[in-house]
C-alpha positions as CSV (number, residue, x, y, z in Angstrom):
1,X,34.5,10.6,7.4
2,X,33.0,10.8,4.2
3,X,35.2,13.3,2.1
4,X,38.3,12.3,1.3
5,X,41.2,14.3,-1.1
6,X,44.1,11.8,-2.2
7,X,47.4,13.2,-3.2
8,X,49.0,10.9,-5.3
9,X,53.2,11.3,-6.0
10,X,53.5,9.2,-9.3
11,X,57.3,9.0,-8.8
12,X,56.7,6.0,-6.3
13,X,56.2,2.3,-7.5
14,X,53.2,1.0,-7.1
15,X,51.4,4.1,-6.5
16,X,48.8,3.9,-9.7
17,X,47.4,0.7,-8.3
18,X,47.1,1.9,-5.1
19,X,45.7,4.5,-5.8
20,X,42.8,2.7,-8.2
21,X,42.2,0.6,-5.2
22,X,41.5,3.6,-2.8
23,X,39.2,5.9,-5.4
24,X,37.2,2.6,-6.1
25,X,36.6,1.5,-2.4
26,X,35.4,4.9,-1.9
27,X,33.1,5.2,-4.8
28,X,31.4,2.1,-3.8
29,X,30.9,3.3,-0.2
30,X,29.0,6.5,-1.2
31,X,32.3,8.7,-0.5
32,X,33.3,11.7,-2.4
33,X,37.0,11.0,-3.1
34,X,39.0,13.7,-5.1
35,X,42.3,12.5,-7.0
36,X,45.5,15.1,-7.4
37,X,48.7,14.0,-8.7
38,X,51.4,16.1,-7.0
39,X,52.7,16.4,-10.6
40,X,49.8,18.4,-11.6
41,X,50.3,20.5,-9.1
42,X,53.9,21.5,-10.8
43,X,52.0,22.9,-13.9
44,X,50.7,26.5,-13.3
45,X,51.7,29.3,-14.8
46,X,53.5,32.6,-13.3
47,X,50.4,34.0,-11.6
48,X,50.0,31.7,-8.8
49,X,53.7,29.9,-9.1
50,X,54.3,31.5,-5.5
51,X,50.7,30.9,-4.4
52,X,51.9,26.7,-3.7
53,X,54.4,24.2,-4.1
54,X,52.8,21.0,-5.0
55,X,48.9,21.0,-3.9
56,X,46.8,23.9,-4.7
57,X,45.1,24.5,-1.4
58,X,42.1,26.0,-3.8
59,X,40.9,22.9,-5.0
60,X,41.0,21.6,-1.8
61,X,36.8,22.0,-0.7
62,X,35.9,23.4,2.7
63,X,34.3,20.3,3.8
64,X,37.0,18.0,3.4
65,X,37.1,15.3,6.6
66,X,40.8,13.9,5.5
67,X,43.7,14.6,3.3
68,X,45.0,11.0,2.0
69,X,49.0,10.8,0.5
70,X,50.3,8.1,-1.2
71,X,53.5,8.2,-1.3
72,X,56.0,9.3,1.7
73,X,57.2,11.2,4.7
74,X,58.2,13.8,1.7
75,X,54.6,13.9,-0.1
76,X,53.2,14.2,3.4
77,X,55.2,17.0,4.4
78,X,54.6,18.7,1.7
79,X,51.0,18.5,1.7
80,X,50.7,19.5,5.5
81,X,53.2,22.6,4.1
82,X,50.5,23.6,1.2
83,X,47.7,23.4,3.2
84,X,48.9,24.7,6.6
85,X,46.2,26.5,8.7
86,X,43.4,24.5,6.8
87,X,43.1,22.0,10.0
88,X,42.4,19.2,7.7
89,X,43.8,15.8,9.3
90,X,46.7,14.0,7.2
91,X,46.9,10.4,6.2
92,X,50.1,9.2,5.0
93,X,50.5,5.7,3.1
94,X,54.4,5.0,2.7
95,X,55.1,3.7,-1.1
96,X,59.0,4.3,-0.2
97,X,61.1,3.8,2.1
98,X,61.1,4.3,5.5
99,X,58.3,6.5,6.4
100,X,58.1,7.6,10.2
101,X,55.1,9.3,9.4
102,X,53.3,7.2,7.4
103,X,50.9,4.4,9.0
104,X,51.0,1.8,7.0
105,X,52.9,0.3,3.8
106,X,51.8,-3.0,2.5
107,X,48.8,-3.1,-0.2
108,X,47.1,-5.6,1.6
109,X,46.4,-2.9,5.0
110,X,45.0,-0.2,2.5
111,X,41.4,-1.0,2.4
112,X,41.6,-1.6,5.9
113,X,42.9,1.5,6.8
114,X,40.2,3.2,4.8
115,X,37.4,1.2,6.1
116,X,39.1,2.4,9.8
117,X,38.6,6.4,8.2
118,X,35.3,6.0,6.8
119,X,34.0,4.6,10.3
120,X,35.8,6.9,12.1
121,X,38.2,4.6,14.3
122,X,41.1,6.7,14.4
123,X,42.4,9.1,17.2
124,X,44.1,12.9,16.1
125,X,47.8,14.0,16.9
126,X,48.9,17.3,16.9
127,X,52.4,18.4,15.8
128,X,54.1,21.6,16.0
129,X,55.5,23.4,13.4
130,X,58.3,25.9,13.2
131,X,58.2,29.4,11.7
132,X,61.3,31.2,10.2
133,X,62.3,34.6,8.8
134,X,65.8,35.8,6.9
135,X,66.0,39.1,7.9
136,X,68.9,40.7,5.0
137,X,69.7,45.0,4.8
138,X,67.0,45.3,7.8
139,X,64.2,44.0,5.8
140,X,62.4,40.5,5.4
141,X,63.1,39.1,2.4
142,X,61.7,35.7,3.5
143,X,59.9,33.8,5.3
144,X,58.4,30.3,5.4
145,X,56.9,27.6,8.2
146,X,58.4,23.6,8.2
147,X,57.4,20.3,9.7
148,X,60.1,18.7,10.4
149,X,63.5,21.5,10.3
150,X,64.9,24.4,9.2
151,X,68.7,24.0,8.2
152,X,71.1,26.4,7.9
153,X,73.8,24.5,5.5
154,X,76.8,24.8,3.5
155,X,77.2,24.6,-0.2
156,X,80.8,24.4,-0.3
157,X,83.9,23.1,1.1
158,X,84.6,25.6,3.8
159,X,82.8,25.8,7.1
160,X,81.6,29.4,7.9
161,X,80.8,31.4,11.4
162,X,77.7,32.2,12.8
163,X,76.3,33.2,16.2
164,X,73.6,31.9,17.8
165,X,71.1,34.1,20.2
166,X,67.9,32.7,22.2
167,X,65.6,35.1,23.1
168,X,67.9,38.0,22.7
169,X,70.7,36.6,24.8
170,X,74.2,34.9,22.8
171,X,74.6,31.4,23.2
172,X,77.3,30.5,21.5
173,X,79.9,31.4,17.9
174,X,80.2,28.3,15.9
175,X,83.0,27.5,12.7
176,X,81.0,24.8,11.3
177,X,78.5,23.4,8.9
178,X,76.0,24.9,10.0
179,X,72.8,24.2,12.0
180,X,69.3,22.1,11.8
181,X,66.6,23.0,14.2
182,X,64.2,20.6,14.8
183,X,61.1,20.0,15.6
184,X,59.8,16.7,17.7
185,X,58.6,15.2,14.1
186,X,62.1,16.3,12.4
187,X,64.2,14.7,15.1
188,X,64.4,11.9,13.4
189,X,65.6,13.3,10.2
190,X,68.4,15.2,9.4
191,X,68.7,16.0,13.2
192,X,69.1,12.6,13.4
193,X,71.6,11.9,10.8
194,X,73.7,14.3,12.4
195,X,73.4,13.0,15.9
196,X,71.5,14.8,17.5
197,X,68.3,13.7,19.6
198,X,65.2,11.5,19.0
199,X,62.8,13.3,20.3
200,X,58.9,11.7,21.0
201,X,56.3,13.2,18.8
202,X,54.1,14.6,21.0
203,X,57.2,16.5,22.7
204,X,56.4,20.5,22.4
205,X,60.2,21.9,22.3
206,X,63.0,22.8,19.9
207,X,66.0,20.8,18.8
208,X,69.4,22.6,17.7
209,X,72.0,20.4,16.5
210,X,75.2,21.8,14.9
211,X,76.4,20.0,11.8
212,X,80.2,19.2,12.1
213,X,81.7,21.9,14.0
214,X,85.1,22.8,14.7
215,X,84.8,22.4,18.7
216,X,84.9,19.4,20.9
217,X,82.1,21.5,23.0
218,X,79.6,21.7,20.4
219,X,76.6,19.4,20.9
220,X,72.7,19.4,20.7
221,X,71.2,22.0,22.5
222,X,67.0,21.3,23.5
223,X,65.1,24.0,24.0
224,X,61.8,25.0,25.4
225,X,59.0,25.8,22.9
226,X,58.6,29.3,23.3
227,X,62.5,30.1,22.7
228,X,63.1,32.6,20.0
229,X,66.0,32.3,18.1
230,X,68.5,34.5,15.8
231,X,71.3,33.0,14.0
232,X,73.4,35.7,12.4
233,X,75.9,35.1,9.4
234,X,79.3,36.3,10.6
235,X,81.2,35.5,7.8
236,X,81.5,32.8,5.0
237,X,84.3,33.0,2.9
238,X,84.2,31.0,-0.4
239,X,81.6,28.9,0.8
240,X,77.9,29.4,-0.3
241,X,75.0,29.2,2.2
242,X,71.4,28.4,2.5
243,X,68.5,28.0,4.0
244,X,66.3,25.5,3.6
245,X,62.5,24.5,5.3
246,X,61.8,20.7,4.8
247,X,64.6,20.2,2.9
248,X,62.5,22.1,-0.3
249,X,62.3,26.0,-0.1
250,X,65.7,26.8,-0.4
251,X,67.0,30.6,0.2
252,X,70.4,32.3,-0.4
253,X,72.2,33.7,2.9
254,X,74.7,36.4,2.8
255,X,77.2,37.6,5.5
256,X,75.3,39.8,8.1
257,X,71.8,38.1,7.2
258,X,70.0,37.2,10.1
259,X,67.8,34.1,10.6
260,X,64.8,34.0,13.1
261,X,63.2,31.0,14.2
262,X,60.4,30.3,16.8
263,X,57.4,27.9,17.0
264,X,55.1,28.4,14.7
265,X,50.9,29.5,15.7
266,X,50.4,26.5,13.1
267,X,50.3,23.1,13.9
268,X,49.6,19.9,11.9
269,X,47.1,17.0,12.7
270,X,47.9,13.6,11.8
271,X,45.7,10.4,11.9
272,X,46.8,7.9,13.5
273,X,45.1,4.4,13.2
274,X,47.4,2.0,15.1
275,X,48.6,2.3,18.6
276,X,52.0,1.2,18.4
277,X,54.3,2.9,21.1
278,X,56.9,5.6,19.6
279,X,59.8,3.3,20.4
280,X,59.1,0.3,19.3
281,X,58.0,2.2,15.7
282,X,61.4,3.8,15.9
283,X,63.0,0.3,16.4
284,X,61.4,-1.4,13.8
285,X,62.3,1.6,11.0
286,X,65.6,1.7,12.2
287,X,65.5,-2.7,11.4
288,X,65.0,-1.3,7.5
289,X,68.1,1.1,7.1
C-alpha cells in the first residue's frame, strides 16, 4: 500500500499527535497520505448536506489502497457508512475506549502498524451490512444501510406494539421497547447491552433482540442472512419512536409505518493486522468495562 486517506476525529485525546506521527512516517516513506478531520466534514453548505455525514466520499481519490481512522469504533463506522460501495479497506486506531473494531490503541504500535500497511502484511475481512426502508402512506420516505444495527426505540416512557414478519410470514406482536437488529459486527453493541447474542464476525446472519418486552417468551431470535423482515407500528400511544442506523441517522416512526430490513448488497472490508482469536479479543475488552 502506498496511498493512504486518514480520518482524524479531533474530539479524542491524543489524536493530534497521533496523527503528526502517521502523516510524517508516511511522508518519509514516499507515501501519499491525505489528512481529513471528521469536523471538516460537518461544514458544507445546503447543497450537498444530504450528499454525506462526516467524510465526503468526493475527496476521497480512486486510487486510494486504505482508509486510516483515528479515533473509534464510532469514527470507523462512520467512515465505512460514507464511503460504502467504494471497496476501500478500513483501518481503525482506537483513541477511546473500547474499540472492538479497532486493531490497536497504544502510540507506541502505530508506526508499526503502518510499516505492516505499507509492506502489505495484512489479511482482508469482509463484513456484512444491513439495508433498511420506512415505508409511511405506501411510499418510501427513507432509507439507509448500517454496520453494526438498526434500532427501532422508544423516546418515551411507554412501551408501544409492533409486529414482526420474516419473509412475509408473522412472527410474533411485541408491547415493548422496541427492537435492535444486528448484524455479526453489531452483536456486540447495543445487541449486546441488551442481552442478546455475541455473534463471531465472520458469521453471515441476522440478530433480533427485543428491548424490554412485556413477555416472559420474548428473547433473541437469529436468523439466516437472506431473511427479509417487516416490522409494522401497531400503535404507540404517548410515546415517540425512532429509527435509527448506527446509532446516527435517526428517523421519526408513526403508527402504521412499516420498517423493512434485509442484508444489504454492500459489505465492508476491514484490515486486520493481528491474529488474535475472536474470543480471546472479546475477553480481554470485556477486562476494560
Amino acid at each position: 500500500m502506498r496511498n493512504f486517506y486518514l480520518i482524524v476525529n479531533r474530539e479524542k485525546p491524543r489524536v493530534e499527535e497521533a496523527a503528526g506521527l502517521i502523516c510524517s512516517f508516511f511522508a518519509e516513506q514516499g507515501c501519499r497520505c491525505i489528512r481529513l478531520d471528521r469536523h471538516d466534514g460537518l461544514r458544507r453548505d445546503a447543497e450537498v448536506a444530504a450528499a454525506y455525514r462526516y467524510t465526503d466520499r468526493r475527496t476521497v481519490p480512486e486510487d486510494t489502497d486504505c482508509v486510516i481512522c483515528l479515533g473509534g469504533d464510532g469514527t470507523l463506522i462512520q467512515a465505512a457508512r460514507d464511503l460504502a460501495g467504494r471497496k476501500i479497506p478500513l483501518f481503525g486506531i482506537n483513541m477511546g475506549h473500547l474499540g472492538y473494531l479497532t486493531q490497536i490503541g497504544h502510540e507506541e504500535d502505530i508506526l508499526p502498524a503502518m510499516r505492516d500497511l505499507m509492506e502489505d502484511h495484512y489479511r482482508l475481512e469482509s463484513r456484512m451490512m444491513l439495508k433498511g426502508c420506512v415505508i409511511s402512506g405506501g411510499k418510501v420516505v427513507m432509507e439507509d444501510i448500517a454496520l453494526n444495527d438498526i434500532v427501532l426505540n422508544r423516546m418515551g416512557i411507554d412501551a408501544f406494539r409492533f409486529e414482526l414478519a420474516v419473509n412475509g410470514q408473522l412472527f410474533n406482536e411485541y408491547s415493548a421497547d422496541g427492537m435492535v437488529v444486528a448484524t455479526p459486527t453489531g452483536s456486540t453493541a447495543y445487541n449486546l447491552s441488551a442481552g442478546g447474542p455475541i455473534v463471531a464476525p465472520e458469521a453471515d446472519l441476522l440478530v433480533l433482540t427485543p428491548l424490554c418486552p412485556h413477555s416472559l417468551n420474548s428473547r433473541s431470535i437469529v436468523l439466516p442472512p437472506d431473511s427479509h423482515l417487516s416490522l409494522r407500528i401497531q400503535t404507540t400511544g404517548r410515546t415517540k419512536v425512532s429509527l435509527s442506523f448506527d446509532g446516527d441517522t435517526v428517523v421519526d416512526i408513526e403508527p402504521g409505518d412499516t420498517i423493512e430490513i434485509a442484508k444489504s448488497e454492500i459489505e465492508t472490508t476491514l484490515i486486520q493486522l493481528k491474529q488474535v482469536p475472536f474470543l480471546e479479543n472479546i475477553r480481554n475488552k470485556m477486562k476494560q468495562i
